[in-house]
Each structure stands twice: as C-alpha cells, then as structure tokens.
C-alpha positions in Angstrom: 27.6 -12.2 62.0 30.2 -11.5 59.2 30.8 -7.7 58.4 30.1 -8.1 55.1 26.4 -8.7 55.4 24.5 -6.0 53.3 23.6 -2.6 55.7 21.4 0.0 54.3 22.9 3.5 54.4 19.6 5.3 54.5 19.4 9.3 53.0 22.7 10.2 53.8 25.1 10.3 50.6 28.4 8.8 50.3 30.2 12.2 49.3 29.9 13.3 53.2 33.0 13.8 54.8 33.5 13.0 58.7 33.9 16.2 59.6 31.4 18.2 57.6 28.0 16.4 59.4 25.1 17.5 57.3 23.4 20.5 58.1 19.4 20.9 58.4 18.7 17.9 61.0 16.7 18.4 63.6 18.7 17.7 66.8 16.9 19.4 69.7 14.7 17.1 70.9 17.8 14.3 71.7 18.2 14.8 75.1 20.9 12.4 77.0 20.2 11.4 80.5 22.2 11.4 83.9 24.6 9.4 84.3 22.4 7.0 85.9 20.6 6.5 82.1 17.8 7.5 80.3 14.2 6.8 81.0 12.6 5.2 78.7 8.8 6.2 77.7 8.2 3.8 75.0 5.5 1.1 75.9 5.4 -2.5 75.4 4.2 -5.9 77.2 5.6 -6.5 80.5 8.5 -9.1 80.5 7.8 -11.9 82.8 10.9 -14.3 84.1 11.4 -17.1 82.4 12.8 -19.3 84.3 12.9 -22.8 82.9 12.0 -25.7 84.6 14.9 -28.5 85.9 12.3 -31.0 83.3 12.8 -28.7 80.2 14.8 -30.4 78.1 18.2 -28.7 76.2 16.7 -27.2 72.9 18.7 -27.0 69.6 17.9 -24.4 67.4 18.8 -24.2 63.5 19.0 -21.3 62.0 20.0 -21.5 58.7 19.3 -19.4 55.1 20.8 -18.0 51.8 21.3 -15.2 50.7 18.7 -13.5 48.6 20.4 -13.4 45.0 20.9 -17.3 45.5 17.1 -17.7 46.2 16.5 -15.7 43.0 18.6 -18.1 41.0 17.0 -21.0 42.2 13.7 -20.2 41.4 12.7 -18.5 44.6 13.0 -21.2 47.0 15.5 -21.1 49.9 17.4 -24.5 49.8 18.9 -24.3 53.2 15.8 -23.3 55.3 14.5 -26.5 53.1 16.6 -28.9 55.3 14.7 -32.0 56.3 15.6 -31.8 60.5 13.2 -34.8 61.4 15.4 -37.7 62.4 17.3 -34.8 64.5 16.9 -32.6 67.5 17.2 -29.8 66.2 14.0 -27.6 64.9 13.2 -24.2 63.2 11.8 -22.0 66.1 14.0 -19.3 66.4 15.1 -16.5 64.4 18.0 -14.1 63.8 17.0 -11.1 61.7 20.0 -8.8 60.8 20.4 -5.4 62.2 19.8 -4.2 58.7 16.2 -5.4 58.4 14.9 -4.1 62.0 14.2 -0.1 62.1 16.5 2.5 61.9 19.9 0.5 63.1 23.1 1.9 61.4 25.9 -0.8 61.5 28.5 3.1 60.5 27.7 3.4 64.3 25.2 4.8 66.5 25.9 9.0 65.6 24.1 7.6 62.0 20.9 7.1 64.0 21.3 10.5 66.2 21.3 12.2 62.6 18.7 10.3 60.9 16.1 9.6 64.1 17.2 11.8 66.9 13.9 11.1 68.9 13.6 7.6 67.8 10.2 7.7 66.1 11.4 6.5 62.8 13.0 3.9 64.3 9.9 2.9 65.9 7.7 3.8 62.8 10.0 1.3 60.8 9.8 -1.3 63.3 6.1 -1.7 62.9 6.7 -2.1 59.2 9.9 -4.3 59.2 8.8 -6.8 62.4 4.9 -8.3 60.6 7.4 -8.8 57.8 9.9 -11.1 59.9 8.2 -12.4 62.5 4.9 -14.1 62.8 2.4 -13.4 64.7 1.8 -16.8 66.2 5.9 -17.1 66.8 6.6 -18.4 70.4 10.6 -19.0 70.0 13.6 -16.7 70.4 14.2 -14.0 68.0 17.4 -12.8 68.6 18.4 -9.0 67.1 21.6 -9.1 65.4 22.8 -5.4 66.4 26.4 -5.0 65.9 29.2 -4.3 66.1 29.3 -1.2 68.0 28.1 -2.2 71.7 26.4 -0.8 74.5 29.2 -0.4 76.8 31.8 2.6 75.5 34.9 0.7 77.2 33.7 -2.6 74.9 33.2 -0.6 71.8 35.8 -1.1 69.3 37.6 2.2 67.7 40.1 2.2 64.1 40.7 5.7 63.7 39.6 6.7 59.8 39.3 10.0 58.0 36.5 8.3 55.9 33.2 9.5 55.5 30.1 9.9 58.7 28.1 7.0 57.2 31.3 4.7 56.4 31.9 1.2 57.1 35.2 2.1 58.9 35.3 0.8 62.6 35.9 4.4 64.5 32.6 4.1 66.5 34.1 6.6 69.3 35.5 9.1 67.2 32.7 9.4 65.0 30.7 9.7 68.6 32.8 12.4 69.7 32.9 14.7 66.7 28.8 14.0 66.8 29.0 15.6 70.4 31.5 18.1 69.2 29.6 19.6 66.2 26.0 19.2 67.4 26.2 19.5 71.3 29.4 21.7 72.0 27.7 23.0 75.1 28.0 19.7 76.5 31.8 19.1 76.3 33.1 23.2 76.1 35.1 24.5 78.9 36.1 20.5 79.8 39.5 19.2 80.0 40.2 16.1 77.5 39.7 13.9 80.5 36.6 15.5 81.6 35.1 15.6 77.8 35.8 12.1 77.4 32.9 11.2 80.8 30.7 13.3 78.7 31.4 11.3 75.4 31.2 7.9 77.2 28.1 9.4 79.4 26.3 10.4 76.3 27.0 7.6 73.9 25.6 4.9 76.5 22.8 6.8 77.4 21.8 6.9 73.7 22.5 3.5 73.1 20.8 1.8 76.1 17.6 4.1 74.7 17.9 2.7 71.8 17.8 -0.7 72.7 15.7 -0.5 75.3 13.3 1.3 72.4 14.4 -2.0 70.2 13.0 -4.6 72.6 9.6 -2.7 74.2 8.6 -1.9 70.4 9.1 -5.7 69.3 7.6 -7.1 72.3 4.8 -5.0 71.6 4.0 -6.0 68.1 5.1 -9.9 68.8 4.1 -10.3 72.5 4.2 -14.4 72.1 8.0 -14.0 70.5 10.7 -14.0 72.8 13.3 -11.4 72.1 16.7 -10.6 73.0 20.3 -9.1 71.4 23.1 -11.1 69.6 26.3 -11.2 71.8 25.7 -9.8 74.9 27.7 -10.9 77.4 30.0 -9.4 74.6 32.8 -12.7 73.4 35.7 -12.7 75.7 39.0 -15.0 75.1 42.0 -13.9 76.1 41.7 -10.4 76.9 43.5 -7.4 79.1 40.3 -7.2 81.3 41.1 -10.2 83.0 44.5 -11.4 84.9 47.2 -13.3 82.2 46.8 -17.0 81.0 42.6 -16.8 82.1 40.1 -18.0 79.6 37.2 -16.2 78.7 35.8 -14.9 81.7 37.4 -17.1 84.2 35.7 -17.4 87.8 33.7 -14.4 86.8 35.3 -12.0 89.5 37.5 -10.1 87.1 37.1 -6.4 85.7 35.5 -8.0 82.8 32.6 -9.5 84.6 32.1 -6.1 86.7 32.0 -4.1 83.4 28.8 -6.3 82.4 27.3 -5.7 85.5 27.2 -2.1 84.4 24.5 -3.3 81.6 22.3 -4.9 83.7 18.9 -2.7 82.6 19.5 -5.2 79.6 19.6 -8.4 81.3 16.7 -7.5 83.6 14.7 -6.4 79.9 15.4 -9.3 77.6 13.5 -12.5 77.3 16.7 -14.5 77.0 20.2 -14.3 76.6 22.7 -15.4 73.7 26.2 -14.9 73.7 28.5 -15.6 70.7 30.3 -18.8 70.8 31.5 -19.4 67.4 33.9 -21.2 67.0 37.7 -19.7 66.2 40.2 -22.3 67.8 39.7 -26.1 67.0 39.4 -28.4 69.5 41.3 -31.7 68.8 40.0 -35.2 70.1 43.8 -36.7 70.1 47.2 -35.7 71.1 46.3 -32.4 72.4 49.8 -31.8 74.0 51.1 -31.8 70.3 48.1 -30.2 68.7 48.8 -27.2 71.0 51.8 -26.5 69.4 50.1 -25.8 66.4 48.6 -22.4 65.7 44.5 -22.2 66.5 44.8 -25.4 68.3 43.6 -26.1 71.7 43.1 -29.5 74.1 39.5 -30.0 75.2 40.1 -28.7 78.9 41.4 -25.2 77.8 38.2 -25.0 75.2 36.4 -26.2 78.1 37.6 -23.8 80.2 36.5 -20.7 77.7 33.2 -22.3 76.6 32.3 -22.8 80.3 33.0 -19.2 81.5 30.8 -17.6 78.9 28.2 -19.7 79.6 28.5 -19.4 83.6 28.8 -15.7 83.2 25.7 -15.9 80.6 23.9 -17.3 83.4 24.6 -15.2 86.0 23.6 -12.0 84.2 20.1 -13.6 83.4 19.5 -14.7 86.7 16.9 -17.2 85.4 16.2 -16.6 81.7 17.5 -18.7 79.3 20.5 -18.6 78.1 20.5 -19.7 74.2 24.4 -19.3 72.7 24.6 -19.2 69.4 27.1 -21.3 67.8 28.5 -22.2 64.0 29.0 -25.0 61.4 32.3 -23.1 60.6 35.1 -21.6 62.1 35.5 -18.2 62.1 39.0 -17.4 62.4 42.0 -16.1 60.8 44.2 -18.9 61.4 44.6 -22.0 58.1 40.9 -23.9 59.2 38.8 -20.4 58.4 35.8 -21.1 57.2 36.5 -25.1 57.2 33.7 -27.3 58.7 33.2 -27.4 62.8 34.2 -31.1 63.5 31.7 -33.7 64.8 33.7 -33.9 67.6 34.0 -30.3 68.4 30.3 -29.9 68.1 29.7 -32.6 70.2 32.2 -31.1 73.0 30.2 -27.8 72.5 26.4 -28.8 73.6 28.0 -30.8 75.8 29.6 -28.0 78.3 26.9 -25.5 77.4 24.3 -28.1 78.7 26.6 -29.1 81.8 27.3 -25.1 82.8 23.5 -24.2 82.5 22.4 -23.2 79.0 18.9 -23.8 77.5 19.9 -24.6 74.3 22.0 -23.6 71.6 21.1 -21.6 67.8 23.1 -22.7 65.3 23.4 -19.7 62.8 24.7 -20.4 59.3 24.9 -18.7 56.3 25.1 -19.4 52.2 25.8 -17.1 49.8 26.7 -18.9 46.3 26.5 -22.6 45.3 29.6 -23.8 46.3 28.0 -22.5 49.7 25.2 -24.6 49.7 27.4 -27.4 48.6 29.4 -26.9 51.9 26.6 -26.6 53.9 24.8 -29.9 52.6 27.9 -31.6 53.5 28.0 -29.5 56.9 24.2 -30.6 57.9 24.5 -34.3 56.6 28.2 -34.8 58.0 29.1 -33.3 60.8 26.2 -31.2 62.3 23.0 -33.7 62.8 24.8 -36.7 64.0 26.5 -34.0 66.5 23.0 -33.1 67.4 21.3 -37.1 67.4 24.8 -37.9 69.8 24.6 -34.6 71.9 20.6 -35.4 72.4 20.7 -38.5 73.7 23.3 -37.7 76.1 22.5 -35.2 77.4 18.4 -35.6 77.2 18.4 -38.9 77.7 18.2 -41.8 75.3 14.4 -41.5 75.1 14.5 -37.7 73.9 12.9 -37.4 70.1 15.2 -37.5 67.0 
C-alpha cells in the first residue's frame, strides 16, 4: 500500500531524537534466538494445507474502500465498498486491513515495537481488541495483513540513512535496528569487529521479526479460525534487480540468488494460509506496436510483462507448495513514470488474470483506494470502464463460458 496511509505512533513523543532512545522501558525479557530462529510459544489453530482442487475455479477478489473523512462527508456510508459486483466475477470475500489497525505494528520500523512490546503481549492484547473489530466471525475468505515496509529478511529490508527522530517515518530500518542493539543490548555486539557486529544485527533483527509475525498469524488464527490469513507481499516484488543475472525479469527461472534468499523465510510459507505477492502495476503493457512503445519510458511488449508477471507468480507457487497463491493487483499504476496513478487499461487487466491463471494462481485481490471525491469519481469510471468488463472477459476465458457473471 501507499506510504502515506495514516500509522499510529503510539506513546512515544515526536521530540525523541534517534540517538537518545527513551529511558525506563523494560527490555529484559526480549530474548533473540540462535541463529536458527526463535521459538515461538504463542498458541493458535493448527494450519491445515490448502491445496486447491484442479475443479476450483480462478476467484477474483475486490477489495475496495475510502477513506474515513470521505465516509464522514457522505453521510457515513462507504460508496466504493457500495459497488453493485453482480453481473461480474468478482465478489467481496476478502480483506486487507492495514498494518496500522492490527496490534502493536509500527510502520518507523520494528525497534518501535522492541520499545513499546518487548515481550509481545500488547501486541497480542491489542490483537484481541482490533481483529472482532475487522474481521467477522463467520469470515471464510483471505485476510491478508498489510505489514510493511520493513521486511522479514535483513538483506530485503530497505535502509535511507536519517538523523530524524526513533519513531520517524524516515526509511533507515537497519540503522535504527542497530543503534536499538547498540544502546539496549551492547553485550551482544561489544568486543565484535564491524563485520562480526553486523551477523549480530542481521541475526537479531530477523529473529525478532519472524517472532513477530509468526505471533501475528497464531494470534489471528486463533480469534478467526474460519478466516484464512496471510502477509501482503511476500515473495517480496522483484523487477529488475542486482540479485539476479542482467536483462532477467522478475525472478526469472527461479534459480537465482533471489529465489535462494526466500528460501530462507520458509517458517512463513509453511505458516500462512495463502500466499499474496504484490503485482501492481508500474510499467504499461501496450496491445499494439510494442517494438515502438518500448522506446517509450514505462513501456513494455506483452512478452517482457509476461515474462515478470509469470516469475512472481511461479516463484509464488513454489514457496507455497500447495496453498493458494492470491496476488494482489490495482486499478492504477503505481509508478513514477507520466501514467502514475492513471487507470490500468482493459487490456492490461485482461493480460494480468490471464498469466496469473495460466502460471498457477488461485485468484487475484484487487486493492483500491479513495481518498476525496475526485477519487471516487476515478474509481466509478475505473469499475464501470475498465475493471468489470476485464473481469466478465477474463472469467469466461479462463473459467469457461458457463462460469457466473
């Protein structure tokens, strides 16, 4: 989801500065695990396989709201989650609460959490509270935890070095880790060469994390057994990136350094109920003259968008060995180049459930956000324009021309 979505800072104060981490917390009873990760004590329902049957038709999701000041001015009725989806494949049963609204998760990064829940039983204590709010208890579809945009894996956690505050919205996820190990666990990292403290501060920072989210899913499995639960963009998005060979796509035959470092969180993919990895859309895919269109910046021919749609999905797969795999997908580009923001083309959604449903996903969630009027504007035109008749064509492709609209 978009950084700017609202995130609750909890009790600690703006004034803070990054070094000077509040005194007075009670730290001692964090305790990071081997290197082989923590074990987790926290009890919730078993997790059966889901492995879908070859008859279970591809599923498309909508998942669509606005923002809460909108709802206010309209009288306290949410116009997008309104949208009449009969005549259409797609249907409401699935969910994507932000991180903001599910326990004690800290988008500043997760040294915010070590501070404020060290043992993890506010976390868990505000899970009870926030998940009866969100979910209910009769839900059977995918809920899907939108924790970002620090990750579980240190090498794919993003750093932008800052000298801003501990609880600020400024990107250094590692360095706020390390100077969380550095003032409050010096014994861990004194004595150590920079190379040998840096094991410790990738060591310590998983270990916390995959506790965390292995806390996350056993609490709301618990409360929601019937729900089926899983985490927003893991396997993490992959383009074109330096952990695989030049000129590959995405994740390309899956053999590359980038597969191997998701092997490393497999404890998730053996946990989760499903699996949804982020698809939206950032390059357009153009239906003629793609030899010309690639010229153009953010512009790509259907076999190169092919090509990266098809690896995350393939990799997707592999890691759930069974489970669904649900990506979730958009009605507008995100992306920096002239189209941001501009509606997702009939076409390209078309090409979209296409290869997901040819490469072995379930389904697909379509996430979308308003915020203002003109929003809701866009997205009327979005639903009515380019989105359900992508959906009616997609359907009876690919489920036959007998499936339901």
């Amino acid at each position: 989801m978009p950084a700017s979505r609202h995130v609750s800072l909890g009790n600690v104060r703006g004034f803070i500065r990054k070094r000077t981490i509040c005194t007075g917390i009670c730290l001692s009873a964090l305790v990071f695990a081997s290197a082989s990760g923590p074990v987790v004590t926290y009890t919730g329902s078993s997790n059966p396989k889901m492995a879908a049957a070859e008859s279970t038709p591809f599923r498309f999701f909508l998942v669509a709201s606005a923002d809460q000041p909108l709802v206010d001015a309209l009288g306290g009725v949410d116009p997008v989650k309104g949208v009449d989806v009969r005549q259409s494949p797609f249907d409401k049963e699935a969910q994507v609460p932000p991180g903001w609204r599910l326990g004690m998760y800290r988008r500043q990064g997760p040294h915010m959490i070590a501070l404020q829940s060290p043992t993890l039983s506010r976390h868990l204590s505000e899970l009870e509270r926030d998940v009866p709010r969100i979910v209910p208890p009769d839900f059977t579809g995918p809920v899907v935890i939108d924790y970002e945009p620090w990750w579980a894996l240190w090498e794919r956690t993003p750093n932008t070095p800052s000298a801003g505050a501990v609880d600020a919205l400024d990107g250094d996820y590692k360095d706020d880790w390390r100077d969380y190990i550095n003032e409050h666990k010096p014994h861990l990292v004194q004595g150590l060469s920079p190379e040998q403290a840096e094991t410790i501060y990738k060591r310590t920072y998983e270990s916390f994390v995959r506790t965390f989210l292995l806390a996350t899913y056993y609490k709301c499995k618990q409360l929601r057994p019937r729900a089926q639960w899983g985490f927003y963009n893991y396997p993490q998005v992959l383009i074109v990136s330096d952990l695989t060979p030049p000129g590959v796509q995405g994740y390309g035959d899956l053999t590359h350094r980038a597969s191997r470092l998701n092997d490393e969180n497999g404890w998730l993919y053996e946990t989760v109920d499903f699996v949804a990895p982020r698809i939206y859309p950032s390059r357009m895919v153009v239906e003629h003259n793609p030899t010309t269109a690639e010229r153009q910046a953010g512009r790509i021919s259907r076999s190169v968008h092919e090509a990266w749609l098809s690896s995350m999905v393939r990799e997707s797969a592999r890691l759930a060995k069974g489970k669904p795999v649900y990506p979730l997908h958009s009605a507008i580009y995100y992306t920096r180049h002239d189209f941001e923001h501009q509606p997702v083309t009939q076409f390209h959604h078309e090409e979209v459930f296409r290869v997901l449903s040819e490469n072995g996903a379930a389904g697909v969630i379509i996430w979308h956000a308003v915020k203002d009027r003109d929003g809701l504007d866009q997205w009327n035109s979005l639903w009515q324009n380019q989105l359900k008749p992508a959906g009616i064509n997609a359907n009876r492709s690919i489920n036959g021309p007998g499936s339901g609209s």
